[in-house]
Structure formats: structure tokens, C-alpha cells
C-alpha positions in Angstrom: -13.3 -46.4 35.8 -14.1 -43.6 37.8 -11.0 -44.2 39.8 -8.9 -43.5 36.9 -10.6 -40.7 35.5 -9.7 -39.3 38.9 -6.3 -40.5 38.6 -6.1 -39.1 35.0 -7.4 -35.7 36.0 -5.0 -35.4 39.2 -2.1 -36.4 36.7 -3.1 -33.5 34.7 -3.1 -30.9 37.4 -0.1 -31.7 38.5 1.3 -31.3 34.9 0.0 -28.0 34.3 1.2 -26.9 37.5 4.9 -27.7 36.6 4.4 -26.1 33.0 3.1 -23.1 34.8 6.4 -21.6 35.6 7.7 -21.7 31.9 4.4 -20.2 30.1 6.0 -16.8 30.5 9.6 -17.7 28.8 7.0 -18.7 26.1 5.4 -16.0 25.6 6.5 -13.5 22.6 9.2 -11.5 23.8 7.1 -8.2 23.7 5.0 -9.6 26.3 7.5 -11.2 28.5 9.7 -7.9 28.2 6.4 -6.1 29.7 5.2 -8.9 32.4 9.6 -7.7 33.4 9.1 -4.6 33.8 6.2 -4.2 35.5 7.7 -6.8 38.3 10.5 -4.8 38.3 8.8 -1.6 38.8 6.3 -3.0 41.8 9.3 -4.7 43.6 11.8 -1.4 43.1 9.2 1.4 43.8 6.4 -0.3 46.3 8.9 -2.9 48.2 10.7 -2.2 51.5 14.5 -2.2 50.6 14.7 -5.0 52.7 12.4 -7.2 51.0 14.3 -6.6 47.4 17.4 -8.4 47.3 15.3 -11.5 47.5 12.4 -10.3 45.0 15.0 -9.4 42.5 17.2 -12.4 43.0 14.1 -14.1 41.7 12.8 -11.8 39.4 16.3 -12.3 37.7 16.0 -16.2 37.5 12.8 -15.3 35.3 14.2 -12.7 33.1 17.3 -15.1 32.2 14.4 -17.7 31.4 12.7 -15.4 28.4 16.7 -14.4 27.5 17.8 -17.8 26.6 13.7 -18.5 25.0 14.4 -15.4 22.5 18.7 -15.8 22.3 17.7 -13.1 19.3 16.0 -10.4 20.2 18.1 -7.8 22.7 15.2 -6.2 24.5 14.7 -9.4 26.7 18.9 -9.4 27.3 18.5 -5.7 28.6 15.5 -6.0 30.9 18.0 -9.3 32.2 21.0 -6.5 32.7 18.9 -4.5 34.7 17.2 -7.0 36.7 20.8 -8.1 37.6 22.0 -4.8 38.1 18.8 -3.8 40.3 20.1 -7.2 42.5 23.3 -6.2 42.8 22.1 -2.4 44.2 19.9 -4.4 46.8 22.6 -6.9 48.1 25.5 -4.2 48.0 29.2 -5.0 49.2 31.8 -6.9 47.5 29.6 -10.0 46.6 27.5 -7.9 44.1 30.3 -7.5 42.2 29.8 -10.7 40.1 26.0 -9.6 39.7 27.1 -7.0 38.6 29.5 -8.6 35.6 26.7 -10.4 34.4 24.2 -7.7 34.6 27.6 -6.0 31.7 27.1 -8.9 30.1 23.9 -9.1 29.2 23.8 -5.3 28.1 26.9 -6.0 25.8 25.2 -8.8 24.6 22.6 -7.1 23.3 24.2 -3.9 22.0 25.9 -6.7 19.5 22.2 -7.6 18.6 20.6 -4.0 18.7 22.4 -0.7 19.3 19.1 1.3 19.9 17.2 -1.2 21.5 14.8 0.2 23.9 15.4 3.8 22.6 19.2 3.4 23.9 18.7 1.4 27.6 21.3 -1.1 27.2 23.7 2.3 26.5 22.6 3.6 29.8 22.2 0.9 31.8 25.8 -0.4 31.2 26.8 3.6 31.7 25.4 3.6 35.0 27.2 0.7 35.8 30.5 1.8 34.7 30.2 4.6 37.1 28.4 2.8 39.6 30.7 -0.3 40.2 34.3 0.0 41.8 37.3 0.8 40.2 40.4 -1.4 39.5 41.7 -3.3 41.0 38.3 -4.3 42.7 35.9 -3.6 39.3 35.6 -2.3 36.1 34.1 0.5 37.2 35.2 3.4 34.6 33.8 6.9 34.9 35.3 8.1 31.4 33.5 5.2 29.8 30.2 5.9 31.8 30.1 9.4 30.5 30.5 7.8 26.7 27.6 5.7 27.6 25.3 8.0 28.8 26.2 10.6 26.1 24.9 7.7 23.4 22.2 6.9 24.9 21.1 10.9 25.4 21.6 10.9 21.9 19.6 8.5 21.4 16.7 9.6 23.5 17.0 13.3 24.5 14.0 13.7 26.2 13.9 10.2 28.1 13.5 10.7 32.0 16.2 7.5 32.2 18.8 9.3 30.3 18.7 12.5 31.4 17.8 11.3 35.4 20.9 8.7 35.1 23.3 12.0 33.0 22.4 14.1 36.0 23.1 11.3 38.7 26.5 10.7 37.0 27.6 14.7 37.0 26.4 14.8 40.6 28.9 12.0 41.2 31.6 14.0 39.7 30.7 16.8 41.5 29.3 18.8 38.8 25.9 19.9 40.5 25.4 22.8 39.0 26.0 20.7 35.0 23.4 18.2 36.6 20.6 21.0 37.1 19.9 20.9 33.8 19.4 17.3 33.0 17.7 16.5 36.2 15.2 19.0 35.2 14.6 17.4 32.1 14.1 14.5 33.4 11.3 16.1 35.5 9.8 17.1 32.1 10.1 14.3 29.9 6.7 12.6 28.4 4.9 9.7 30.1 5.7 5.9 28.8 2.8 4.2 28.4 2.4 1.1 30.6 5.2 2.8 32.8 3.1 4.5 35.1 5.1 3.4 38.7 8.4 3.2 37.1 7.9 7.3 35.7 6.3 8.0 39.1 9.1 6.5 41.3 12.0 8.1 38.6 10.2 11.4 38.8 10.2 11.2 42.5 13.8 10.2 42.6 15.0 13.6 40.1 13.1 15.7 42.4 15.3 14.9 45.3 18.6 14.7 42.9 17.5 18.1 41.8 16.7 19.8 44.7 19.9 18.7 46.1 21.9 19.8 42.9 20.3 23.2 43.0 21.5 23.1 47.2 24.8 23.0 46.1 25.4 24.9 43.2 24.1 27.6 45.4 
């Protein structure tokens, strides 16, 4: 008898170990949406670059997990977009390209669910993505439809740090340094998320360097 209990309890360990990796698709979508970002933030702001193709690659097999639990709610969809996009950034070169299509996907996805989800993300993540990503014939990279993007999602959220940081990354790319001044600064200024501690502290960070190089060349 003791011999099975053994048995019975060893069988049991070995179950909960292979429900482990599912409990956080489970969760409520709130919760997995948080338990996203905060991965997200560690691996893009406290990782080597080197180690974050691989983290994200990961990371996005997760987030795609809590997408098709909750094929409803958008939030979960987006924080999949940008996981994916994140992945594509890290690997680089023409074989994040079809990372990068399904990273569009899952922001479009979720705009049909929610237009303002996430106080306009899915609006600037798939902006930064249409300026971002190649051209044809290679992409679908559009900078005309970028700037439409970003402009709804600044509506959206005017004092954001994403939208005005990403706004002020875009008019820097089309040479427009001394447009991006003021947005970048903005940025700089916006109010503190809650829970978002690394991620406002590395985008903060990032538009400080954006700026000063703006402000460099507008003279």
C-alpha cells in the first residue's frame, strides 16, 4: 500500500507539472495581459540584445497561448502584436518579415474587436509597423498609413509616452527633427502607468536620446 501511495503521489507531480505551463492561458485575461507585459518589459529593457531574439520567440509562444484562451477580448491580441513585433526587431533581416505579418495581424484583429483597446496601442503598434517594415515589393511597409495610425492613436491618448515617443520616432524618420521636438518632449512628460515602472523607465530613456538628437539637428 505504501508503494502505491508513492506511486499515486509521483503520478500527481508529474501531472501538475505538465498543467503548469497552461495555468497562465487560464488565467483572466487582465492578469495574463499583465504577467505579458511585465516579461516583455524585463526581457526588452534588462536583456542583452543578444539574449532577446530567443526570450521573445518564447515569450510570443505564451502570449498566442492567452490569445486563442480569450479569442474575445483584444487586449490579449495586442500584447501578441507586439510580442511578435518586439521578435521581429531582435532577429532583424528578411526573415522577420513574416513575424512581422503576424504581429499586423493580430493588431488588426483586435481593432475589429476593440478600437481603443489599451487607450489606442493596437493603433500605434500597427503604425509603427507600417513605417518600420520594408516597402513593396519586399513589405507592406507604408509610411502614409503609419502617420494615419499614429495620428489615431495620439488622438486617442495625447499625453501617452508610447504615442507621442513612437509620433516623434516616425517624424525623425522622415526627417522632420525639428516636428519631432515637440512630441519627444511630451513623451518625456507624460504620467506614470501604474505597474509599468521598467517599461516608462526604458521609453523615457529611449526619448531622451531621440530628443537630444532631434534638437542636434534642427539646430
Amino acid at each position: 500500500m505504501h508503494a502505491i501511495r508513492l506511486v499515486c503521489v509521483f503520478v500527481t507531480m508529474i501531472l501538475a507539472g505538465f498543467q503548469a505551463p497552461f495555468t497562465r492561458a487560464a488565467d483572466s485575461p487582465d492578469d495574463a495581459v499583465k504577467a505579458l507585459q511585465h516579461e516583455w518589459e524585463t526581457i526588452k529593457y534588462t536583456l542583452p540584445q543578444g539574449q532577446q531574439e530567443k526570450s521573445f520567440e518564447q515569450l510570443a509562444a505564451k502570449a498566442h497561448a492567452v490569445s486563442q484562451a480569450h479569442p474575445d477580448r483584444a487586449a490579449p491580441m495586442v500584447w501578441e502584436g507586439i510580442i511578435l513585433s518586439s521578435w521581429a526587431g531582435a532577429k532583424g533581416g528578411i526573415g522577420a518579415l513574416s513575424i512581422a505579418k503576424q504581429a499586423k495581424a493580430r493588431y488588426e484583429a483586435a481593432l475589429k474587436i476593440e478600437p481603443d483597446v489599451l487607450d489606442g496601442s493596437a493603433y500605434n503598434s500597427l503604425g509603427v509597423l507600417y513605417y518600420k517594415v520594408p516597402g513593396w515589393p519586399v513589405g507592406f511597409g507604408d509610411d502614409k498609413k503609419a502617420q494615419e495610425l499614429l495620428r489615431k492613436a495620439l488622438d486617442i491618448n495625447p499625453q501617452g509616452i508610447d504615442p507621442n515617443f513612437f509620433y516623434g520616432e516616425y517624424l525623425m524618420d522622415q526627417g522632420k527633427p525639428a516636428e519631432a521636438v515637440a512630441y519627444l518632449t511630451r513623451a518625456l512628460q507624460a504620467p506614470p502607468r501604474p505597474g509599468r515602472e521598467i517599461a516608462d523607465a526604458g521609453r523615457r530613456e529611449e526619448a531622451r536620446k531621440l530628443l537630444e538628437e532631434a534638437k542636434r539637428k534642427a539646430g
